[in-house]
N, C-alpha and C positions, 0 to 999 in steps of 0.2 A: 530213195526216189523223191523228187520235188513235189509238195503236195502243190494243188490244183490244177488249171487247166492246159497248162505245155510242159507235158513230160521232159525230164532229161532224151538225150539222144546221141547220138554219136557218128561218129563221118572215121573214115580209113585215112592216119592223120603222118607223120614223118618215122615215127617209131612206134607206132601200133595205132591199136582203136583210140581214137580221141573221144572221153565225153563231155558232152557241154550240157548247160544251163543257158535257158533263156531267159534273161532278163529286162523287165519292165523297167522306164528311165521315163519316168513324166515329165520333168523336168526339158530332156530335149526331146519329149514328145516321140518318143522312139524304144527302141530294144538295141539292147546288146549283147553280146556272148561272150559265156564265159567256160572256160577249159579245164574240168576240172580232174580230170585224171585220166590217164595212157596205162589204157589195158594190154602187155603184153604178154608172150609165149603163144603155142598152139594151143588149139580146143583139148579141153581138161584139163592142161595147167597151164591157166591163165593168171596171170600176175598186174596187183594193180600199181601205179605207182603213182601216190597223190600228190596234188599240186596245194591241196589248200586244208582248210579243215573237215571238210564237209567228205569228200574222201575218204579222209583217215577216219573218220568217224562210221563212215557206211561203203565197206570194199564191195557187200554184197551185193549192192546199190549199184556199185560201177559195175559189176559183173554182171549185172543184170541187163545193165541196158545195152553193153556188148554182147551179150548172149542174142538179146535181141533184135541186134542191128545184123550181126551175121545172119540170123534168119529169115531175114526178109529181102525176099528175091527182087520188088521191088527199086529195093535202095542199090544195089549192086547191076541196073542194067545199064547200059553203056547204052547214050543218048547223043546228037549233035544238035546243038542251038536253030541251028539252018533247018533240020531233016524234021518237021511235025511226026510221019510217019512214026518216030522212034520216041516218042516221047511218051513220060511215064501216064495210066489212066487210070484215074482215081480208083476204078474198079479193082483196083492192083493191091488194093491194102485193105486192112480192115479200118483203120482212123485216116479217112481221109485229109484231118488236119494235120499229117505227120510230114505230106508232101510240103504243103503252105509253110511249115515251120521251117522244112531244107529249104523253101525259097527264098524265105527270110533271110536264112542262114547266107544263102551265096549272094546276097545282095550289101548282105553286111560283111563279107568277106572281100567282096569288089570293091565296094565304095573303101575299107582299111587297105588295099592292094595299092589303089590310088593315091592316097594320101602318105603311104610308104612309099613310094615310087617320087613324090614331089619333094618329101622330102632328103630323098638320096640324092636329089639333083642340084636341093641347094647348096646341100653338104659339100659335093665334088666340085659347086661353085665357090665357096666360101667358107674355111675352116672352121667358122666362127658360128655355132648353130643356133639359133633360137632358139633357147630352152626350155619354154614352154611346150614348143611344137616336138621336141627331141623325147619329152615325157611322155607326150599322148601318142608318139607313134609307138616310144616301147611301151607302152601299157596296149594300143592295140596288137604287137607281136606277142605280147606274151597270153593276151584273151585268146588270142586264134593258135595260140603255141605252136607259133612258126618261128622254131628255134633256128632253124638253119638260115632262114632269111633275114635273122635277127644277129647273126653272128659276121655273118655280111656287111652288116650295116656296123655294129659294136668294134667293126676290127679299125675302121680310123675315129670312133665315136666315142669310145671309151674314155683314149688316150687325153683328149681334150677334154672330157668332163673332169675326168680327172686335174686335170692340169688350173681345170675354171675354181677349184676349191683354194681359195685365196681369201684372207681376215677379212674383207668386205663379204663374199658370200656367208662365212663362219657366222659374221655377224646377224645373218638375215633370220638366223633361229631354225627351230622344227619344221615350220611351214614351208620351208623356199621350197619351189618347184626344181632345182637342182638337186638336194637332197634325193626327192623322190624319183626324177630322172636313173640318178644311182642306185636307188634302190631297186628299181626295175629292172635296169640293167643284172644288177647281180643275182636275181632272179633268173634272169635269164641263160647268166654265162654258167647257172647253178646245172639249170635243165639242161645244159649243152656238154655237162660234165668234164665241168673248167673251173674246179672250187677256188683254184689260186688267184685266177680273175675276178671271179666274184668276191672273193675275201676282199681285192683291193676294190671293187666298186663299193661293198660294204661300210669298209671302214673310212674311206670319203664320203660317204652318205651319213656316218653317228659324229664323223668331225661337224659338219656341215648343221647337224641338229640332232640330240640324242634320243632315243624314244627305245621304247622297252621292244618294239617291234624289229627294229632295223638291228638292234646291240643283240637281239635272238638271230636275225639272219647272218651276222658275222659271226657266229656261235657255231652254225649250222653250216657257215662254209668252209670254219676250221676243221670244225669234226667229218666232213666229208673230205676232207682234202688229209685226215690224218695230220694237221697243226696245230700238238699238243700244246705247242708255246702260244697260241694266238688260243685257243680253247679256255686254257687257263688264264691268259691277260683278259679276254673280253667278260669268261663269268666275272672274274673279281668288277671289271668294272659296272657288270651290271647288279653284284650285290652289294655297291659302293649307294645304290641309288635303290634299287628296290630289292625286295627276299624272291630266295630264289626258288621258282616251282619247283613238284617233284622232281621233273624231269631233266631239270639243269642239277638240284640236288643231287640226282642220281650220278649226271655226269661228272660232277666235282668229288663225289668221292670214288668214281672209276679212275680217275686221272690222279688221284693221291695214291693207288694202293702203286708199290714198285713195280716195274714190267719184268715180265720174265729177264733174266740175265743182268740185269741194274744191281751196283754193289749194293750189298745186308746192310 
């Protein structure tokens, strides 16, 4: 659970309970949200499945706030914009800050709605995308983890990013905002459960600038995709530059012992 004063929370999201984190941005004088794991199965075995580390760290955490959200009558009444009559009264909950915090939420969900929406228009006008605005719209799909509307967008969005990693961008280093574009992406095409796509958004993203962060996510979308040969080229290349955690550890020597039926 987030310590102080805005709880984690959770909305009914494309593949189960979504929860988020609300975050403070001084900087643009605002909040934003963040997605941090999709509760699924039925009540009693519910299953979480993390997006970040904070998750993997605290599942009870996640279950908790989906235990939560199902129980509050509340959150689940069905309202029209138009109709006052139907609208939730704070009398309806016991934190009546919890209502102000969904309204945040759909304000910041509309205002990202919009600015996906503008930029799918340029795209269909011009193959050519602006790459900065191409990072901040997948970094808003993947905060609202709206896979499906991101996959929308990625299916002529990819191809081009891909195609823009050329020895001028190589050269721009770690920092270029294409890099990171790709990396989102692959993020994305990860949750969408499409490791072969994201392996290739990955491994355009460590061409482009190598970092210990991005050479784990092409690690992580070989071993979801089952691509021992891309498992094994990415660890080596990441213990060409740094030593490898346990848990790459562990996988380098899973991947050395023979597989069943492999010649003695």
């Amino acid at each position: 659970m987030q310590t102080g004063a805005i709880a984690d929370f959770a909305v009914e999201g494309e593949a189960g309970i979504d929860v988020f984190r609300r975050i403070d941005d001084p900087q643009q004088r605002r909040s934003r949200f963040e997605c941090l794991a999709t509760v699924i199965g039925p009540d009693g075995d519910r299953q979480v499945v993390a997006h970040g580390p904070v998750a993997r760290r605290n599942p009870g955490d996640m279950l908790a706030v989906a235990e939560r959200f199902a129980a509050s009558p509340v959150l689940h009444r069905r309202f029209a914009f138009g109709t006052t009559g139907g609208y939730p009264e704070v009398s309806e909950t016991d934190d009546p800050l919890t209502l102000f915090v969904y309204l945040d939420f759909l304000r910041g969900w509309m205002l990202a709605d919009m600015a996906v929406d503008r930029f799918d228009a340029a795209l269909a006008r011009d193959d050519a995308p602006d790459i900065a605005q191409a990072a901040a719209v997948l970094r808003l799909l993947l905060d609202f983890n709206r896979v499906v509307r991101a996959m929308a967008l990625l299916e002529p969005l990819l191809p081009v990013l891909i195609r823009g990693v050329t020895p001028r961008v190589v050269r721009a280093g770690s920092g270029d905002v294409h890099g990171y574009a790709l990396r989102l992406a692959g993020d994305l095409m990860l949750r969408a459960g499409n490791p072969k796509r994201a392996l290739d958004a990955f491994e355009a993203a460590v061409m482009i600038g190598e970092n210990r962060f991005r050479r784990r996510r092409a690690i992580a979308a070989a071993q979801a995709g089952g691509d021992r040969a891309a498992m094994q080229r990415h660890l080596a290349l990441f213990e060409r530059r740094w030593t490898l955690p346990a848990d790459l550890a562990r996988l380098k020597a899973d991947l050395a012992r023979p597989k069943p039926g492999d010649p003695a």
